[in-house]
N, CA, C and O atoms as a MOPAC input file, in Angstrom:
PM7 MOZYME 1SCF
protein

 N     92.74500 1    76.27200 1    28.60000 1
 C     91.64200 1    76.05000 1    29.50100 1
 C     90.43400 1    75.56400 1    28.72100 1
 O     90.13800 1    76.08000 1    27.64300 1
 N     89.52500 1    74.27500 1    29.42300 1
 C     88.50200 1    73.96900 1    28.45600 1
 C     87.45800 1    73.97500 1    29.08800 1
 O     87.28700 1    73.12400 1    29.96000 1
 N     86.58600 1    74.83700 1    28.84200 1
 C     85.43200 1    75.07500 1    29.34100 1
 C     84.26400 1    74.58300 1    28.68600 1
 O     84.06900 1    74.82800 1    27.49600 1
 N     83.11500 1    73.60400 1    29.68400 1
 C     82.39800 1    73.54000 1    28.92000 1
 C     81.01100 1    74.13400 1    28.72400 1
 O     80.59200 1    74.40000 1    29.85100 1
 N     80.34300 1    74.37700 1    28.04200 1
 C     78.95200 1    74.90900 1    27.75700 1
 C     77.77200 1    74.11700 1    27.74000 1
 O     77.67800 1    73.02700 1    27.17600 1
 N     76.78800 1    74.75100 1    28.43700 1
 C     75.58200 1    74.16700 1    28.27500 1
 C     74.70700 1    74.49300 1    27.59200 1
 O     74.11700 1    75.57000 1    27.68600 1
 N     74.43000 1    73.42700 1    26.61700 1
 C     73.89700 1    73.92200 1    25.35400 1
 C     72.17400 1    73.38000 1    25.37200 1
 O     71.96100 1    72.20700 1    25.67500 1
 N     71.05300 1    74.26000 1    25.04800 1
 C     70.00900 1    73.67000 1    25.03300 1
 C     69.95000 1    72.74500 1    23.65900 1
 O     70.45600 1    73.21500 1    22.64000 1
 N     69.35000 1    71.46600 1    23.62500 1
 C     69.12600 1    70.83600 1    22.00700 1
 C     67.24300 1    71.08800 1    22.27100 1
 O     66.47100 1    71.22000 1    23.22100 1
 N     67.18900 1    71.04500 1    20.82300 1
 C     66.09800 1    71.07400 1    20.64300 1
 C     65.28800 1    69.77600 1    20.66100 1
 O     64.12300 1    69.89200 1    20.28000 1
 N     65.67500 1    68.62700 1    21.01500 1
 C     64.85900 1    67.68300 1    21.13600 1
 C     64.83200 1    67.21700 1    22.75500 1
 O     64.06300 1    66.41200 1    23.27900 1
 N     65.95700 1    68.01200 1    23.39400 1
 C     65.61600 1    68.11400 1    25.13000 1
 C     64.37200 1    68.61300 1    25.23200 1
 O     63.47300 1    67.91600 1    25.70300 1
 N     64.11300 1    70.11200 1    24.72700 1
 C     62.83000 1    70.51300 1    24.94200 1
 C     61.78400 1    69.95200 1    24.42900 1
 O     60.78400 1    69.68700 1    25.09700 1
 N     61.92400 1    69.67100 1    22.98500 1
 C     61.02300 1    68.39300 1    22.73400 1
 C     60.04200 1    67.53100 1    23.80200 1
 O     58.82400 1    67.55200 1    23.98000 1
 N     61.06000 1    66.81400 1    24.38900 1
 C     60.52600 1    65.76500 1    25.76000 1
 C     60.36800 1    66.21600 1    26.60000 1
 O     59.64600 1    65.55200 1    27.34500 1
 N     60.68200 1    67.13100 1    26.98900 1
 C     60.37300 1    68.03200 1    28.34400 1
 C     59.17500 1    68.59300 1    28.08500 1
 O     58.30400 1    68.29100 1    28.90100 1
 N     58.82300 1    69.38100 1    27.12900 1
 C     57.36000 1    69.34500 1    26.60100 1
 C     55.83600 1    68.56100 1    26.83400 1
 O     54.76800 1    68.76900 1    27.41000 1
 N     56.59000 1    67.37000 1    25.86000 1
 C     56.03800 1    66.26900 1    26.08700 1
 C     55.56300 1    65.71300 1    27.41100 1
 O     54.49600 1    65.15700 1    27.67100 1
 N     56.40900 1    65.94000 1    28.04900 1
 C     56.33000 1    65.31100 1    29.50400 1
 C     54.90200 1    66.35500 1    30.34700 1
 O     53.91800 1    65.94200 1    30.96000 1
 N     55.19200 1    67.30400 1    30.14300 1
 C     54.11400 1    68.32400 1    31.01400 1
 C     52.99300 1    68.88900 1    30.34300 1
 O     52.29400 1    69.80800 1    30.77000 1
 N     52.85100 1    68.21900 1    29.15500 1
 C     51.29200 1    68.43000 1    28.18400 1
 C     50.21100 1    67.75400 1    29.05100 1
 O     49.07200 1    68.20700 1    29.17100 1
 N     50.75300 1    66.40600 1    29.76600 1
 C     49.12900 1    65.94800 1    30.17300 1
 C     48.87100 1    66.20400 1    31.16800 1
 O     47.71700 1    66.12100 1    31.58900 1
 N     50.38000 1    66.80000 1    32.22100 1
 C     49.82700 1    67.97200 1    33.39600 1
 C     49.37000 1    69.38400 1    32.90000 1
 O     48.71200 1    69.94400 1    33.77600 1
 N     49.49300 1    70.01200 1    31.94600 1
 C     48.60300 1    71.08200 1    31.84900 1
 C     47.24900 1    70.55100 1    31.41600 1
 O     46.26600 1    71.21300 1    31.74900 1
 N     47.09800 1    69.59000 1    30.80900 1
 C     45.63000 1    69.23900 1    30.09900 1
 C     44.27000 1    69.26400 1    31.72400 1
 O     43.22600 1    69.81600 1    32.07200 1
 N     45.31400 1    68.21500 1    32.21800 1
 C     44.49800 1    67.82700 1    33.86100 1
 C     44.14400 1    68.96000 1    34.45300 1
 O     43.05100 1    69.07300 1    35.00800 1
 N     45.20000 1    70.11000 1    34.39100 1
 C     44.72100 1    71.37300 1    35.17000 1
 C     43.56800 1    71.83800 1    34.85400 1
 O     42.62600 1    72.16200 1    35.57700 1
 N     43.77800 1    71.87100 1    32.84300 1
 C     43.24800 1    72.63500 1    32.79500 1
 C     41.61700 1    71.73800 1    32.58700 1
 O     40.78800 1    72.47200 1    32.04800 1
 N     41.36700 1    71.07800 1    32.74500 1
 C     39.96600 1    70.31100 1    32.97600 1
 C     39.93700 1    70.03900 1    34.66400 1
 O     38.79500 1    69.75400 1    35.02600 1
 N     40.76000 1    70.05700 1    35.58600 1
 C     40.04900 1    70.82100 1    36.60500 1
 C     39.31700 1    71.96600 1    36.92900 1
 O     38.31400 1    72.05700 1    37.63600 1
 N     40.14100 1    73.10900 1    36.13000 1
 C     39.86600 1    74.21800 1    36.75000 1
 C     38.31600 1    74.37100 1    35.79700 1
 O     37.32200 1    75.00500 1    36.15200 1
 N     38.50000 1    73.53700 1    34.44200 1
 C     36.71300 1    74.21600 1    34.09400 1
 C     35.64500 1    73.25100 1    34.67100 1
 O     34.45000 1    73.28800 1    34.37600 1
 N     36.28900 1    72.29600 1    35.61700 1
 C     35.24100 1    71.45400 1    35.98400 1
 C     34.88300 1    72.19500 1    37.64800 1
 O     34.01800 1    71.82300 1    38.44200 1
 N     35.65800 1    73.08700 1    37.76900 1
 C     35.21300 1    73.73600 1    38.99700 1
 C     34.14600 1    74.69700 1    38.90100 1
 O     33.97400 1    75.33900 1    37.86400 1
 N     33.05000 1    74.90400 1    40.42900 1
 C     31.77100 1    74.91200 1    40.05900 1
 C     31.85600 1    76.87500 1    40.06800 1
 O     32.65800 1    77.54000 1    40.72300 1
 N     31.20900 1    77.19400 1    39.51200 1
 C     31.10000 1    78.92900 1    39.23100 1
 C     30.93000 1    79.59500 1    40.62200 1
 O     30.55300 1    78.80400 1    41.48600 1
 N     31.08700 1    80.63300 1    40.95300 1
 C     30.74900 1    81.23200 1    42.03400 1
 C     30.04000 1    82.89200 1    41.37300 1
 O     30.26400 1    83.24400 1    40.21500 1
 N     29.60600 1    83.32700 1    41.87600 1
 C     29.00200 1    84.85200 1    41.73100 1
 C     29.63000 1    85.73500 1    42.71900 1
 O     30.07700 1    85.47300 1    43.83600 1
 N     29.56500 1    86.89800 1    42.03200 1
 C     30.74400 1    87.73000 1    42.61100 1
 C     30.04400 1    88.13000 1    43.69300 1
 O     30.86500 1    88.95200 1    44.10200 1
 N     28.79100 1    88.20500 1    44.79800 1
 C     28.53800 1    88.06300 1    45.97800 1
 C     27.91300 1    87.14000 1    46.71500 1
 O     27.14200 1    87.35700 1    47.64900 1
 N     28.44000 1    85.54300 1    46.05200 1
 C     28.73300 1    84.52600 1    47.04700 1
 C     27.38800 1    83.66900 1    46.37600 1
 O     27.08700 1    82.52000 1    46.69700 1
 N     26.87300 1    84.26900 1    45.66200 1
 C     25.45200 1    83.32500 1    45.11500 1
 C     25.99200 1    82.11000 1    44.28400 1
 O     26.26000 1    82.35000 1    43.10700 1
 N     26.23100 1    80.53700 1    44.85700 1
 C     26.36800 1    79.76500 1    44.26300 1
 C     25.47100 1    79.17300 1    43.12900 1
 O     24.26800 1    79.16100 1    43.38900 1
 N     25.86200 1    78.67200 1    41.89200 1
 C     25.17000 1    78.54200 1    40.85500 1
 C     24.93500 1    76.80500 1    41.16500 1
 O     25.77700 1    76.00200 1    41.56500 1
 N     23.79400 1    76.61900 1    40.89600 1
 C     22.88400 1    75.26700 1    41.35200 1
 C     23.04100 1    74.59900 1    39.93700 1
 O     23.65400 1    73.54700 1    39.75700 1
 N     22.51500 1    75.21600 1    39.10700 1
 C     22.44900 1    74.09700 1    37.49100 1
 C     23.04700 1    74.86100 1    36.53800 1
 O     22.33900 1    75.73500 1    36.03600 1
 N     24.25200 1    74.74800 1    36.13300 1
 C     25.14000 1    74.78000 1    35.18700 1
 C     25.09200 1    74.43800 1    33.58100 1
 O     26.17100 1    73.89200 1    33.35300 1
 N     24.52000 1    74.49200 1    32.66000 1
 C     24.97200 1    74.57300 1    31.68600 1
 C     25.55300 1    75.15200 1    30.75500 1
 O     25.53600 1    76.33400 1    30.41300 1
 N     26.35900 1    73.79900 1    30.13200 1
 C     28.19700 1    74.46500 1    29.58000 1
 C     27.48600 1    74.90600 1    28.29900 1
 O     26.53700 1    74.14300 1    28.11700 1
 N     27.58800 1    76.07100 1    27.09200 1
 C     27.58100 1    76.68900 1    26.81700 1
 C     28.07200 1    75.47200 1    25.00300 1
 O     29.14500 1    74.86900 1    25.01600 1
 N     27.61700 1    75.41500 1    24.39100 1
 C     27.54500 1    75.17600 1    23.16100 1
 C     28.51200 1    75.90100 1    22.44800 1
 O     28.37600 1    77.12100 1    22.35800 1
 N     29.96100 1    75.04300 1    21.66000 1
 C     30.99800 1    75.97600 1    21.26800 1
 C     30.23900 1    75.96200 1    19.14600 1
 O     30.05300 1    74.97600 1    18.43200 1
 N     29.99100 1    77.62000 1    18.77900 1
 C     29.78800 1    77.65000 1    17.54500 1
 C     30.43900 1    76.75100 1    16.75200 1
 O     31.66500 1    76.86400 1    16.74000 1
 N     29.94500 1    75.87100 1    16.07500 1
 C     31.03100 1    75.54200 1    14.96600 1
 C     31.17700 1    75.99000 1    13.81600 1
 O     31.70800 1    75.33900 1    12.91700 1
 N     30.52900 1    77.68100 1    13.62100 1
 C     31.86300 1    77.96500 1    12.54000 1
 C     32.77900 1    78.89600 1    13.44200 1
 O     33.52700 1    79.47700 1    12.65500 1
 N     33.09200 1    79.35200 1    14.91000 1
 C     34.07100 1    79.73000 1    15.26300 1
 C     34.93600 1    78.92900 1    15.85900 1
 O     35.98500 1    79.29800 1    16.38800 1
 N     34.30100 1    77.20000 1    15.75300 1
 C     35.43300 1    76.30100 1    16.24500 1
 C     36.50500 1    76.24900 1    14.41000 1
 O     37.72000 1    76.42900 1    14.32700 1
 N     35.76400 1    76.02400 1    13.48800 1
 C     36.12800 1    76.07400 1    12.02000 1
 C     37.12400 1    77.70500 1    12.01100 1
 O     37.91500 1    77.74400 1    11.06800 1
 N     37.13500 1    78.65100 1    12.70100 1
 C     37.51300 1    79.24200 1    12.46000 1
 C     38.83900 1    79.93200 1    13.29400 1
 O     39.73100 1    80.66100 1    12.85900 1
 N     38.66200 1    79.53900 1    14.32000 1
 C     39.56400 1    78.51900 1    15.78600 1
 C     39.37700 1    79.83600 1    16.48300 1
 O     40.38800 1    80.22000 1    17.07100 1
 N     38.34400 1    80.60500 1    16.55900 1
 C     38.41000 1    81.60500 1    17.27000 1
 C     37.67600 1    81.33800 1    18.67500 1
 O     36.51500 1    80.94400 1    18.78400 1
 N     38.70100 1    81.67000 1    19.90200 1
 C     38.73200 1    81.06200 1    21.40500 1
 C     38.11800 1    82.37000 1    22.10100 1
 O     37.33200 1    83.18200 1    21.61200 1
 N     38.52800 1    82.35400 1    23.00700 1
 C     38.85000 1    83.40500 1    24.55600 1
 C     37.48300 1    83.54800 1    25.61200 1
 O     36.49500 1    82.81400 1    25.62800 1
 N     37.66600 1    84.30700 1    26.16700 1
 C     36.85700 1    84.59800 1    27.69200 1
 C     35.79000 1    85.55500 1    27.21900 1
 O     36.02400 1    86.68400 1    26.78700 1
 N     34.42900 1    84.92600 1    27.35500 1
 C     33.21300 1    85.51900 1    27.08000 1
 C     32.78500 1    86.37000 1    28.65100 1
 O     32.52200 1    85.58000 1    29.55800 1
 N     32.70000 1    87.85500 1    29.02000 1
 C     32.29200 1    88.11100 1    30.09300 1
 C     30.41500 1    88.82700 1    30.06200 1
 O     29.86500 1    89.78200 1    29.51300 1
 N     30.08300 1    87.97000 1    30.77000 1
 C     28.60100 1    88.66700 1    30.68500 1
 C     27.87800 1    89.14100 1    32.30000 1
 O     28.31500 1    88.80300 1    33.40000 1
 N     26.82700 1    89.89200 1    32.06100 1
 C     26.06900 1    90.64600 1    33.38300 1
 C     25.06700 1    90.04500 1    33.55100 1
 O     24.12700 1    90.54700 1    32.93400 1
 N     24.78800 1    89.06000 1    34.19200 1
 C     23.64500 1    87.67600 1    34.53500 1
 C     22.65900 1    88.60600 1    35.52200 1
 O     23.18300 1    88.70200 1    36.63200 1
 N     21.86600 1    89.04900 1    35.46800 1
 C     20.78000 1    89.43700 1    36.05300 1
 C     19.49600 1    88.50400 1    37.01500 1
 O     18.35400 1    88.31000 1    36.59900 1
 N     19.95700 1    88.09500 1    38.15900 1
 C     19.38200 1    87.17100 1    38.85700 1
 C     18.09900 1    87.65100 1    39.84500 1
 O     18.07000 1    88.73300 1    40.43300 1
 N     17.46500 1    87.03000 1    39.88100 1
 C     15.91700 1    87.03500 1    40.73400 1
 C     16.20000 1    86.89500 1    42.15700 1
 O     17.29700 1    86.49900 1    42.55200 1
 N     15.07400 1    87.26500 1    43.07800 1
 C     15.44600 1    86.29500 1    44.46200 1
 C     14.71700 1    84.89000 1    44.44100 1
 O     14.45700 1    84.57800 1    45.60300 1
 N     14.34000 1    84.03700 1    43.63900 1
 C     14.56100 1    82.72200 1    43.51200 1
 C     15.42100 1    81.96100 1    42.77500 1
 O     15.40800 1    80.73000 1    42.79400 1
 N     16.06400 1    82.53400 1    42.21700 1
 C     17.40800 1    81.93100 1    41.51800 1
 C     17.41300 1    81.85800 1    40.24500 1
 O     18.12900 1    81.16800 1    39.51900 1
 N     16.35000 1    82.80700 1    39.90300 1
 C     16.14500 1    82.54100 1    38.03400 1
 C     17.34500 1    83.31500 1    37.37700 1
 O     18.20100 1    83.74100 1    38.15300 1
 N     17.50500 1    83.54900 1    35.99500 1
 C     18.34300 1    84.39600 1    35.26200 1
 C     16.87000 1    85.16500 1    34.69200 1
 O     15.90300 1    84.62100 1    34.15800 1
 N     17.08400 1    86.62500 1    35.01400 1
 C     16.01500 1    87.35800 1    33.98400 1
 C     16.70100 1    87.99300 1    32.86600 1
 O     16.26300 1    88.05900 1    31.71700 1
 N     17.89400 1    88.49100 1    33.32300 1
 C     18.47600 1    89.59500 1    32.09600 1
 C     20.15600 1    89.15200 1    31.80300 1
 O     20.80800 1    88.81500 1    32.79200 1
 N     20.81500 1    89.15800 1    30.48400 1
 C     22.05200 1    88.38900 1    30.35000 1
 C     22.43300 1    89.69100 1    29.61900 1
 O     21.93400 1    90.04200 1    28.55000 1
 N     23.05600 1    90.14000 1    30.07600 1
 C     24.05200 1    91.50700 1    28.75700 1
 C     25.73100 1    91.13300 1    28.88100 1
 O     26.49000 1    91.19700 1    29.84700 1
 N     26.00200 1    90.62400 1    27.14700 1
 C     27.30700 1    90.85100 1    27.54200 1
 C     28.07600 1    92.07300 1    27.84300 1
 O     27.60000 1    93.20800 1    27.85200 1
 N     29.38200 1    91.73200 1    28.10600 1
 C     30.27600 1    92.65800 1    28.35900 1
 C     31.76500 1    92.76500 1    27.87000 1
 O     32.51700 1    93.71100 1    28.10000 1
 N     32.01800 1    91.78900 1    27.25700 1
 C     33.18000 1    91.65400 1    26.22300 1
 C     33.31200 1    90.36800 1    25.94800 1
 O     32.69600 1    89.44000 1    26.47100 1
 N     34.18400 1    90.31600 1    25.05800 1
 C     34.49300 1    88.91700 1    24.00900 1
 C     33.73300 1    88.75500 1    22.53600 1
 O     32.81200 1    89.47200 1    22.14400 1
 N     34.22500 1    87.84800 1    21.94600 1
 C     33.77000 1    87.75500 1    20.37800 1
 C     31.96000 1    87.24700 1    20.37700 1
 O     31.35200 1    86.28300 1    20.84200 1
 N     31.56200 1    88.49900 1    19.57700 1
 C     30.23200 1    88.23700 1    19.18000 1
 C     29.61400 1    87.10200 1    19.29400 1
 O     28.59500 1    86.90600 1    19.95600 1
 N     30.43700 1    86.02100 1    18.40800 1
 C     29.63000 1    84.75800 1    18.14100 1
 C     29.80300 1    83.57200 1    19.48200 1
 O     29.00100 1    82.66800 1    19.71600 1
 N     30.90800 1    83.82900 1    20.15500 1
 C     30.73200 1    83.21300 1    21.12200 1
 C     30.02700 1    83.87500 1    22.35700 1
 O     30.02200 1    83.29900 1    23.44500 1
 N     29.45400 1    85.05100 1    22.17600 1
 C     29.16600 1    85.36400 1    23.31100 1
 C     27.70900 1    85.14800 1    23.51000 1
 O     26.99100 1    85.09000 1    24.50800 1
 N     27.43900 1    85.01300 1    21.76000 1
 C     25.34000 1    84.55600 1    21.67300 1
 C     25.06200 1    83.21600 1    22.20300 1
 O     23.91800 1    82.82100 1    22.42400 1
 N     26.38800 1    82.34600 1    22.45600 1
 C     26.32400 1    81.41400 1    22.77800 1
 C     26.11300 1    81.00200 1    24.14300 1
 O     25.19100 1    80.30500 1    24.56700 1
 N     27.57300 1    81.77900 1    25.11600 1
 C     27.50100 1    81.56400 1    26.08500 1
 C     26.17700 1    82.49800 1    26.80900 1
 O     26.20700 1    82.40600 1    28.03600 1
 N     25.21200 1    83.23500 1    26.36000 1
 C     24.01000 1    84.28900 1    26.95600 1
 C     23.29400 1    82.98800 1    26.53100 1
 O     23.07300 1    82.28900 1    27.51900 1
 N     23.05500 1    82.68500 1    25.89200 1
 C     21.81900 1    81.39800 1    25.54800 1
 C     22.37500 1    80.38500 1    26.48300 1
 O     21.34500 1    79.77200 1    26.76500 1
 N     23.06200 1    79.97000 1    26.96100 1
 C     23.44400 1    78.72400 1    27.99800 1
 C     23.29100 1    79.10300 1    29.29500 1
 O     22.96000 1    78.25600 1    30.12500 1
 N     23.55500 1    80.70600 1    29.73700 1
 C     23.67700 1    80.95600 1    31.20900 1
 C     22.13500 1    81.55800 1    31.29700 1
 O     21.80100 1    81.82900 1    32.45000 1
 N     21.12000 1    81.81900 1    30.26100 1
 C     20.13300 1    81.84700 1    30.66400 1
 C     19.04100 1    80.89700 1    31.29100 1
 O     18.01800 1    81.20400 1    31.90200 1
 N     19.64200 1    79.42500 1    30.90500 1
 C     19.03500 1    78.30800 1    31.81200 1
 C     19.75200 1    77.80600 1    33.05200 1
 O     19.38800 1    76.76500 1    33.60000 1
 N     20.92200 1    78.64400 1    33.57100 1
 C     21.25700 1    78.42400 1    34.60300 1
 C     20.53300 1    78.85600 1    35.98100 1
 O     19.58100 1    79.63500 1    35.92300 1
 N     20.88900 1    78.45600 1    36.96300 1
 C     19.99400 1    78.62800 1    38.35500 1
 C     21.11700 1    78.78200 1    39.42800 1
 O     22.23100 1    78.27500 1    39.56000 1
 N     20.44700 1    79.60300 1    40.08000 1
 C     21.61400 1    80.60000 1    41.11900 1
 C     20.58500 1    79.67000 1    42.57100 1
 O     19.44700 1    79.21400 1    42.67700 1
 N     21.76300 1    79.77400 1    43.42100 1
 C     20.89200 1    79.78500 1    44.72700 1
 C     20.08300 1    80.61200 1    45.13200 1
 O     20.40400 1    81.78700 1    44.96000 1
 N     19.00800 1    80.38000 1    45.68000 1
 C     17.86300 1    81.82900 1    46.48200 1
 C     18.58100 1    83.03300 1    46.82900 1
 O     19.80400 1    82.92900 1    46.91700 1
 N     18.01300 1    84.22200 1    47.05500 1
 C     18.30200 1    85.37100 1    47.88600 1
 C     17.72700 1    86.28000 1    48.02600 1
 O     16.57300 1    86.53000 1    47.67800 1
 N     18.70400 1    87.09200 1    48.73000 1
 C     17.76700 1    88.66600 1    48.83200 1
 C     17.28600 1    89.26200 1    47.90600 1
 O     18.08700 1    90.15200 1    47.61800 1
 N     16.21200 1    89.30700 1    47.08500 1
 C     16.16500 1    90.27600 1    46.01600 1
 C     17.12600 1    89.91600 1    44.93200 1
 O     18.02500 1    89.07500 1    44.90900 1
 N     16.63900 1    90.90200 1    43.90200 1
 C     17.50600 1    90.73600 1    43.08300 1
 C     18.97000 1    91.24500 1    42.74700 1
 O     19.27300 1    92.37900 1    43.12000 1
 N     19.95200 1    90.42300 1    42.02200 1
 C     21.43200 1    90.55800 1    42.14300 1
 C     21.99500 1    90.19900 1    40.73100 1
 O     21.73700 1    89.18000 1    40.09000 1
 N     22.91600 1    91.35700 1    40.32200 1
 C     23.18000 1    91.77700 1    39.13100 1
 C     24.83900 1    91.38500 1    39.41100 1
 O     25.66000 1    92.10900 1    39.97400 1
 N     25.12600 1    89.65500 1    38.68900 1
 C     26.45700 1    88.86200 1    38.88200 1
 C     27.37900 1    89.16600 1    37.62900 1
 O     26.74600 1    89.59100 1    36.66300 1
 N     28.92900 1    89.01700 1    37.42400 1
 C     29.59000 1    88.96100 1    36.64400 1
 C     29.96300 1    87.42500 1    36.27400 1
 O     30.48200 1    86.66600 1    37.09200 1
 N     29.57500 1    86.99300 1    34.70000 1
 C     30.12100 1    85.77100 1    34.29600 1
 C     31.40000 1    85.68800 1    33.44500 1
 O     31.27000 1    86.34200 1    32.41000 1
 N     32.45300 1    85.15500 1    33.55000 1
 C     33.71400 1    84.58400 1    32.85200 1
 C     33.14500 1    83.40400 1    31.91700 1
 O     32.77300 1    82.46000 1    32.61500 1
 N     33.01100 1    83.23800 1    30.86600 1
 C     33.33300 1    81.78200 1    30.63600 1
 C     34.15000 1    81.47200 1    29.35800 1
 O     34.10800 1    82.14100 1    28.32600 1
 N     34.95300 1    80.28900 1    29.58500 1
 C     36.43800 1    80.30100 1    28.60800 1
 C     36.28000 1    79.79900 1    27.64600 1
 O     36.19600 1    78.60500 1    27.93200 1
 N     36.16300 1    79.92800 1    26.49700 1
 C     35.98800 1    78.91600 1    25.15100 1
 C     37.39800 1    79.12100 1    24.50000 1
 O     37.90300 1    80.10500 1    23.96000 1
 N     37.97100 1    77.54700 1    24.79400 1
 C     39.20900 1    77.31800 1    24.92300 1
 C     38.86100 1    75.83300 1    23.86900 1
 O     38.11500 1    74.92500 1    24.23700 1
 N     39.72400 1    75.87100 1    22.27300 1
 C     39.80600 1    74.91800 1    21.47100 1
 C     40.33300 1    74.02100 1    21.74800 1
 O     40.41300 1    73.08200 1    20.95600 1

């Protein structure tokens, strides 16, 4: 009896690889080109992206900076405390989300920020 096997090669995966690198790339520059939201609905008006260190790009150190954006009822940032992620990226991303601008509201509102520093 001759049975046959299906064998993975390593240069199948190779191209198969290949093939779905510039669909993850696209995703993933959609999803950071999508606009921030605040965790009770306060849309963010002026956005600026956050300056990546270059000695933690030199040092290839990435991940998710989370900080506590302290917002006004005119949309200012008064107070930025992080809340996890690497030191040096996180002086970064608090210095960038402090010139950001929230939509108006009630009083003041104490938001959670994500932001990804991805090499």
């Amino acid at each position: 009896m001759n049975t046959k096997r299906f064998l993975f090669r390593p240069s199948w995966l190779r191209r198969a690889a290949l093939r779905l690198m510039p669909a993850a790339a696209l995703a993933l520059l959609v999803a950071l080109a999508m606009p921030a939201r605040a965790a009770d609905g306060r849309a963010v008006k002026t956005r600026i992206q956050p300056a990546y260190p270059e000695i933690a790009r030199r040092m290839r150190i990435s991940g998710v900076v989370r900080l506590a954006v302290t917002v006004d009822s005119e949309g200012k940032v008064i107070d930025v405390k992080p809340l996890s992620g690497n030191n040096m990226l996180s002086a970064a991303a608090a210095e960038a989300v402090r010139k950001w601008r929230f939509e108006p509201g009630p009083g003041e509102a104490t938001e959670e920020i994500a932001l990804n520093f991805a090499l």
